[in-house]
Steps between C-alpha positions, in 0.01 A plus 500: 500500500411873579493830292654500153695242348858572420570666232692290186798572359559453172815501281470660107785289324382375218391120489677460192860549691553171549279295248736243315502636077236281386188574316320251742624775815322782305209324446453387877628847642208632321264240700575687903341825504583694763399453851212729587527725855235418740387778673504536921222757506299307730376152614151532363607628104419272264829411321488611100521205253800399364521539084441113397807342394499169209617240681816339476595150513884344451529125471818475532660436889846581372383833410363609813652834515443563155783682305629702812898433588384530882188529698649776703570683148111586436385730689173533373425173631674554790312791572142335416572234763572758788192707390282166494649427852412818582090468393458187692585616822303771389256294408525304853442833690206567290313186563539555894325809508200385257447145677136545409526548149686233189700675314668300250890679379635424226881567320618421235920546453658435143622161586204359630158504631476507878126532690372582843211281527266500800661776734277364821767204547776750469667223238710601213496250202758587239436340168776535239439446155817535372841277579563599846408212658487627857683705771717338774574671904827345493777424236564206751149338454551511116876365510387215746183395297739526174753264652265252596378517185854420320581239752161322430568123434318290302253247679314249330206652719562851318205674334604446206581126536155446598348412122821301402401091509704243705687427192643852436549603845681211587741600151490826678603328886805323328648870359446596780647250693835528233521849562523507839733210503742713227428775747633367794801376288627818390402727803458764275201774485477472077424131526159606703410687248560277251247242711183792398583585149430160355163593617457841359182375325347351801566821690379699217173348467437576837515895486186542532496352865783708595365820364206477681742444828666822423146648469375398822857615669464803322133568638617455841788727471268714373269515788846493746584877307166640551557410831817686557341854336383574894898492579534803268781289295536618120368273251802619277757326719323179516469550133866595460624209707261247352608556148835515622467148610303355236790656286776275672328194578506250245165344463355162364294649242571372175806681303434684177664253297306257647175690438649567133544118432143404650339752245737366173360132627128619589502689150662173325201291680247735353673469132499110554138496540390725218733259254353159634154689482558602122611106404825598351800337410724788569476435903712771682827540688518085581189350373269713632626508803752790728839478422578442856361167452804432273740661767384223735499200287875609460530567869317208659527223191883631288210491209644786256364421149205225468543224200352570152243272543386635836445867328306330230285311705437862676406676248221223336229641387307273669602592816467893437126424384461287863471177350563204719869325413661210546833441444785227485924475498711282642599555879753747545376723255389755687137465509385623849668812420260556223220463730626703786507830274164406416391490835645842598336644178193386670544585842679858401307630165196318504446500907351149534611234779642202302466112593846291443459096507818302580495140548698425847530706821879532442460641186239780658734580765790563233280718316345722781913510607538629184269749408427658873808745431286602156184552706679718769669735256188476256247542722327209502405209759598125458301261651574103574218235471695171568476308747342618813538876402205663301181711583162424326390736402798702479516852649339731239718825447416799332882656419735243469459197270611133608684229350327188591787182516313177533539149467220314284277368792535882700460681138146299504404588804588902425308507206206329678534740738508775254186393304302465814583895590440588154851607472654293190492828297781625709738240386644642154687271443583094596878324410524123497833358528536138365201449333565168378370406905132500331568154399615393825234339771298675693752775548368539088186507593507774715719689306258472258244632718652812573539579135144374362330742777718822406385410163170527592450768774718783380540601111759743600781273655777377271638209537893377430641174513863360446670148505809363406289213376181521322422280182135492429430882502241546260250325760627743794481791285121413408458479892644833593401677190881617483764542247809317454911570514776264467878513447756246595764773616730347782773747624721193603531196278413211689636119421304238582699132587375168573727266759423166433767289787856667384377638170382839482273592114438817404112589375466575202188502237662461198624134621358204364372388889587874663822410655881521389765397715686755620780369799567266739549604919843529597483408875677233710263313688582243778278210503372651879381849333414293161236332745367781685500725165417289182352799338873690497279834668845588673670481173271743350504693790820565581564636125303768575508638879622669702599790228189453315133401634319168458150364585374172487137363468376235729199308474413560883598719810688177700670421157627871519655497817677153474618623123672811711614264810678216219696775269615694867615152576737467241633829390842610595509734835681742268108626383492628892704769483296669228363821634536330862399763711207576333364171510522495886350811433193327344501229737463772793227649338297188468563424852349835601227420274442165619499646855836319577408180302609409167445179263800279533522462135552832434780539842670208283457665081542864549858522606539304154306788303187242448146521657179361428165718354189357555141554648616405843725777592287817643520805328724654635755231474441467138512851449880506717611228270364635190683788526843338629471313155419798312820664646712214475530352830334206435625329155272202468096459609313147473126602452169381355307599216346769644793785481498463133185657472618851552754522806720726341790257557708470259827250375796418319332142496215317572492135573210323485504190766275326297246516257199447767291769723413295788362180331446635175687518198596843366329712273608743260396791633588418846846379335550837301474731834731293685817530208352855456707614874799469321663782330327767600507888363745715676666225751626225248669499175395160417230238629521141469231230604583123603258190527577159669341259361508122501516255280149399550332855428724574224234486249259702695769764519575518141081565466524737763785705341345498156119527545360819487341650801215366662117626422314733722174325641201693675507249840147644593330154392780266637491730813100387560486650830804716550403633176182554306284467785688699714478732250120519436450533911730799480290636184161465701657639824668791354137548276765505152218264380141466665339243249630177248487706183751730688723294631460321170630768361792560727610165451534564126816815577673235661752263375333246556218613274799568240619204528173276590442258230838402528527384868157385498353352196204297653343817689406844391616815691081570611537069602780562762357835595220407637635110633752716710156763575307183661862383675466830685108523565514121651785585711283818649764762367239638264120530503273487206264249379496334114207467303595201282776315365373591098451894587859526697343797654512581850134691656700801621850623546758324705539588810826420747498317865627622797730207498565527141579855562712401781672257284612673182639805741673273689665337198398170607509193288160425414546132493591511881282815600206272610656267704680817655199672597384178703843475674451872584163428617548185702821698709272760593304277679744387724863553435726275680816641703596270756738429239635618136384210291145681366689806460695267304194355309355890428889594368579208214492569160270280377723465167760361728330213676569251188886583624454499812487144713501526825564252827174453634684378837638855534111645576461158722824592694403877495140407655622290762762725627403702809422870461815670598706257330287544161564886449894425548463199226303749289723648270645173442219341398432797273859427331422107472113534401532748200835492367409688171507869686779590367416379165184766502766764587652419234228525283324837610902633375482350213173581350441856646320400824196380363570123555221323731434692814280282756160484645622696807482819271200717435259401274489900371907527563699529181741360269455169669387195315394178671630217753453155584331263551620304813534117509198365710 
């Protein structure tokens, strides 16, 4: 540019004309001083300093424009820009006639600060330190990158979806999935925005991301209006037409209600903490907790008011001073919700990740169902460990907390993980559901594992444990140091009966032998169904469905299915047109999940309202039929034992097939969460339970109805290898305990050591110590040398094998690990694959070969086959060789995928114990 720049005019109104009547307007009005004249003397005058200004920053994006009714209204600030436009093409000139000399310009207008930095590249970086975010060419560019914006869709591969684990995003994929489906239903514009504001949360913990979008889009358009100053176009009309735009478009910035209800729930948060820090009983808005947290237990659960003994049990003392707990009521009670708001106090005031042990894969896969919709709006991330889902060590996070849902062999493997890393501290708190498994098998064992090395490695993590059925608790609360709650609160009453052949008793204690009679069935049998149904099930059934639900127990899976094929037999083809088209409904959907397939028992039962529930449906399929019985569809399921542990189920009334689990005979506490589906909170008005016996077990039943429930029995000595010497391998490996006296030590915070001279009266606790110590050093899992027998000192610390190492993170059975290792060894020296009978070999439990018999002619008639013919026989073979595939399917369901993984796995891999040992 040559010779003076033009001149500016400026207009006198008052910039108080149009300022809204607000003390805030005065108070900013008084922040813009007025825009200072540069003067066009000449190219070479230094320009005079402008008077310094306090700077001014407004956090609020609503507020942009502060308190004027109109950008065009002030014309002060109007009149700054076209005066600053005016110095930097002033400033442009200047720096083409001096290209020899840096000269550095500086203005500063009342809304901002704005600097000419390095006038050789002839580059003009505005930085603004107010509100305005930027300045756009075109109204178009900002309308376009707005609608994309608002027609943004929600991927699973989003930014923001990138932290959730498999378990939440796939709650995420399935609303989703619903919304679109309701979406394309109605054809309607509302219904897609209903699809993104169940995920408000998601979206708003991801503002940061898109702010820093809007930054970089702002820097560009930036640069792009620089640009444009050569074209002599007035700044004040892209201003004008910018703000114009911004004005109209709607944005997808969080609303100020929105903002409003964050800060009452971020200010609530803060209040939580400070009351859980102080130890006091007076806890807050819900138990120390936001009150939005009560909005969704009413939203997601109908949960308005908890029971009186659920507040009590809240507000313990005990628990306010961080004492460990256990606690015990009768199923149906309404225990898990107890430990639920204990988990979100932990995850949401105290900001610790929290460890959650459930029994059975189906049970974790209700729960993570359950509580992913709490961990989207709460904040938090829920993360499976069943199965074959699970990272070790988890993914360590520095904002958001997790909920850890594991089963017991996974939760082992997590807290392993966790002590390796160093990173126990971070769990605040771990919940065991149905503690009474301690007593059970190895599944005990490890269970008691998990707890004994919490104990041990982290003083700060509180432990909680509930059961419907827990009897000696003074031993368990010596072992977890914990106090103790009990009530026998039911919210339904529950009757229990007794069928013995066409007599049906009712339980009760008071009874000289526990049972009155109560009725007799009133159901014409023909001597045809009399033969195929002795017990009368379709007499008890058919009292109950199809207007209210039934289950009944089977001792095994095949016993299920042909208890569902015999009462579908015989019941009138009236029960058909019960909800009809939504049982073809259910039967599609299996198809689709079956890939076109289905089981032919369930074509036959489900247009009757009945289905089976056991291990061998996939997950998906039970989940489909889980919830067609929750809704009503289905009206009767035949399942094992393992849905009463949890599988939130519920019945009008349960039968029990028999009083036998597999081969053995019932126990009490096994008995007492079968009876405890029926009548439960909220769905039924009344529960009833109903046992077929017969005439030869009728005076084990009347034991079993009146004996108290069973003691709980550390299994860690029982267990020799699955348990306390797979638990001092794990102690060496993870260096918990280095030397005897240490792991002495450990072994005395167990309950085992509580309950020692009780399940072993011949041998001391230091006795069995170090036996199980030499097991493991003559094995080669564990080096160190003893001095003598008398001294029961070792010459230095322990120290752990590579194998050894290999073998406790693999969670292989030590008692197999051994012959394992030589399998492994001996394949890698020549592995055979002309055909699939040492892949075979390498893939056999070893458990299962005392089951397993096979016909040695099959491997003759394999052998002598010709090549081409053997690898179409092969599969074949497979089928006829090992016939007890399925039944380790079955088991890896049942027991949380930790049932005996084979040879062919990694030595290092995890969460696999051992396999077989083939016939030779």
């Amino acid at each position: 540019m040559e010779g003076d720049g033009p001149a500016v005019r400026r207009r006198s109104r008052a910039a108080s004309a149009r300022k809204r009547s607000r003390d805030r307007a005065q108070s900013r009005g008084a922040c813009y001083p007025p825009a200072r004249k540069r003067p066009s003397s000449g190219a070479g005058e230094e320009p005079q300093p402008a008077p310094s200004t306090p700077e001014y920053n407004n956090d609020s994006e609503e507020d942009m424009f502060g308190d004027y009714d109109s950008f065009s209204g002030n014309d002060s600030l109007l009149a700054q820009v076209d005066n600053m436009e005016q110095e930097c093409i002033q400033s442009i000139d200047l720096t083409s006639c001096t290209k020899n000399m840096e000269d550095e310009a500086t203005v500063e207008p009342s809304f901002g600060y704005f600097q000419l930095q390095n006038a050789k590249s002839k580059e003009l970086i505005f930085c603004a330190a107010g509100n305005i975010t930027g300045f756009r060419t075109e109204e178009e560019n900002h309308l376009r990158i707005t609608s994309q914006q608002e027609n943004r869709t929600l991927e699973p591969g989003d930014c923001f979806l990138n932290d959730l684990p498999s378990s939440q995003l796939l709650y995420f994929e399935e609303m989703n999935k619903t919304s679109v489906d309701s979406r394309k239903s109605s054809g309607t514009k509302e219904n897609a925005n209903d699809m993104n504001s169940c995920l408000d949360k998601m979206l708003n913990q991801s503002s940061c991301h898109h702010n820093a979008e809007h930054a970089k889009i702002n820097n560009e358009l930036s640069l792009s209006t620089m640009s444009n100053l050569n074209k002599r176009e007035s700044l004040k009309d892209h201003l004008k037409n910018t703000m114009t735009g911004n004005a109209k478009a709607q944005t997808p910035q969080v609303s100020r209600t929105k903002q409003l209800k964050e800060a009452v729930l971020s200010e609530e948060i803060c209040a939580a903490k400070k009351t859980i820090e102080t130890s006091s009983v007076d806890i807050g808005p819900f138990y120390g907790l936001p009150s939005k947290v009560k909005d969704l237990l009413v939203q997601f659960r109908g949960i308005e008011k908890l029971y009186e003994w659920q507040h009590t049990c809240l507000t313990l003392e005990s628990l306010q001073q961080r004492k460990n707990l256990i606690y015990s009521l009768p199923t149906s009670g309404g225990k898990t919700l107890v430990a639920e708001i204990l988990i979100l106090q932990e995850l949401l005031c105290r900001q610790k990740d929290v460890l959650m042990v459930l029994p059975y894969v189906a049970i974790v896969q209700e729960k993570i169902w359950a509580l992913s919709s709490f961990g989207i709006e709460l904040g938090f991330l829920v993360e499976e460990y069943a199965g074959s889902k699970g990272r070790f060590p988890p993914i360590k996070r520095r904002k958001k907390k997790s909920l850890y849902i594991a089963t017991i062999e996974k939760g082992h493997s997590l807290v392993n993980s966790l002590i390796e890393t160093e990173r126990v501290g971070d769990l605040g708190l771990v919940v065991v559901d149905e503690l009474h498994m301690l007593g059970e098998g190895s599944r005990g064992a490890i269970l008691e594992m998990i707890l004994a090395k919490i104990l041990y490695t982290s003083e700060t993590t509180q432990i909680i444990g509930m059961s419907a059925t827990l009897n000696n608790v003074g031993d368990l609360q010596q072992f977890l140091q914990a106090e103790y709650y009990t009530n026998n609160f039911r919210p339904v009453e529950l009757k229990e009966y007794v069928k013995i052949q066409d007599s049906i008793y009712e339980v009760d204690n008071k009874a000289e032998n526990g049972l009155i009679f109560s009725r007799l069935l009133n159901f014409k049998y023909s001597s045809n169904l009399q033969k195929m149904d002795p017990d009368h099930l379709i007499a008890l059934v058919t009292e109950v469905i199809p207007n209210y639900s039934c289950l009944v127990f089977c001792p095994t899976k095949k016993n299920c299915e042909n208890v569902a094929e015999m009462v579908c037999k015989y019941l009138n083809k009236e029960y058909k047109n019960h909800r009809e088209n939504e049982k073809q409904d259910l039967i599609k959907d299996l198809k689709n999940i079956g890939k076109g397939g289905l089981c032919p028992v369930l074509k036959r039962t489900i247009p009757f309202g009945i289905a089976y529930h056991h291990s061998g449906l996939t997950s998906d399929e039970r989940k489909r039929i889980e919830e067609a019985y929750s809704t009503g569809v289905l009206c009767l399921l035949t399942c094992t034992s393992t849905l009463a542990a949890g599988v939130n189920l519920p019945a009008r009334r349960v039968i029990l097939r028999a009083p036998y689990v597999a081969r053995e005979f019932l126990k009490k506490s096994q008995y007492k969460q079968m009876i405890g589906r029926a009548g439960r909170a909220g769905i039924d008005s009344a529960g009833e339970s109903i046992l077929i016996v017969q005439e030869k077990d009728k005076h084990l039943v009347r034991d079993l109805v009146n004996s108290p429930l069973e003691n709980c029995y550390s299994n860690l000595f029982l267990e020799f290898t699955k348990g306390i010497q797979s638990l001092l391998l794990s102690l060496v490996g993870l260096k918990i305990a280095r030397t005897p006296e240490e792991i002495y030590h450990f072994m005395c915070g167990t309950l085992f050591g509580v309950q020692q001279q009780f399940l072993s009266k011949e041998k001391s606790l230091s006795a069995i110590t170090r036996e199980a110590l030499g097991c493991l050093i003559e094995k080669g899992l564990l080096k160190g040398k003893m001095t003598s027998e008398k001294e029961q000192k070792f010459q230095s610390n322990l120290e752990i094998t590579q194998l050894g190492q290999a073998t406790y993170k693999g969670s292989i059975d030590l008692a197999y690990c051994d012959a394992l290792y030589r399998d492994l060894k001996k394949g890698l020296e020549g592995l055979v694959l002309e055909s699939c009978l040492h892949l075979l070999y390498l893939t056999t439990p070893y458990d299962m070969t005392y089951h397993c018999r096979p016909d040695w002619m099959i491997y003759f008639r394999q052998e002598e086959q010709p090549v081409a013919a053997r690898a179409s026989s092969r599969h074949q073979c497979r089928k006829q060789v090992l016939g007890a595939a399925n039944v380790k399917e079955q088991r890896v369901r049942d027991f949380g995928g930790n049932s005996v993984a084979g040879p062919s796995v990694s030595l290092g891999g995890k969460d696999r114990p051992p396999k077989k040992e083939a016939v030779q």
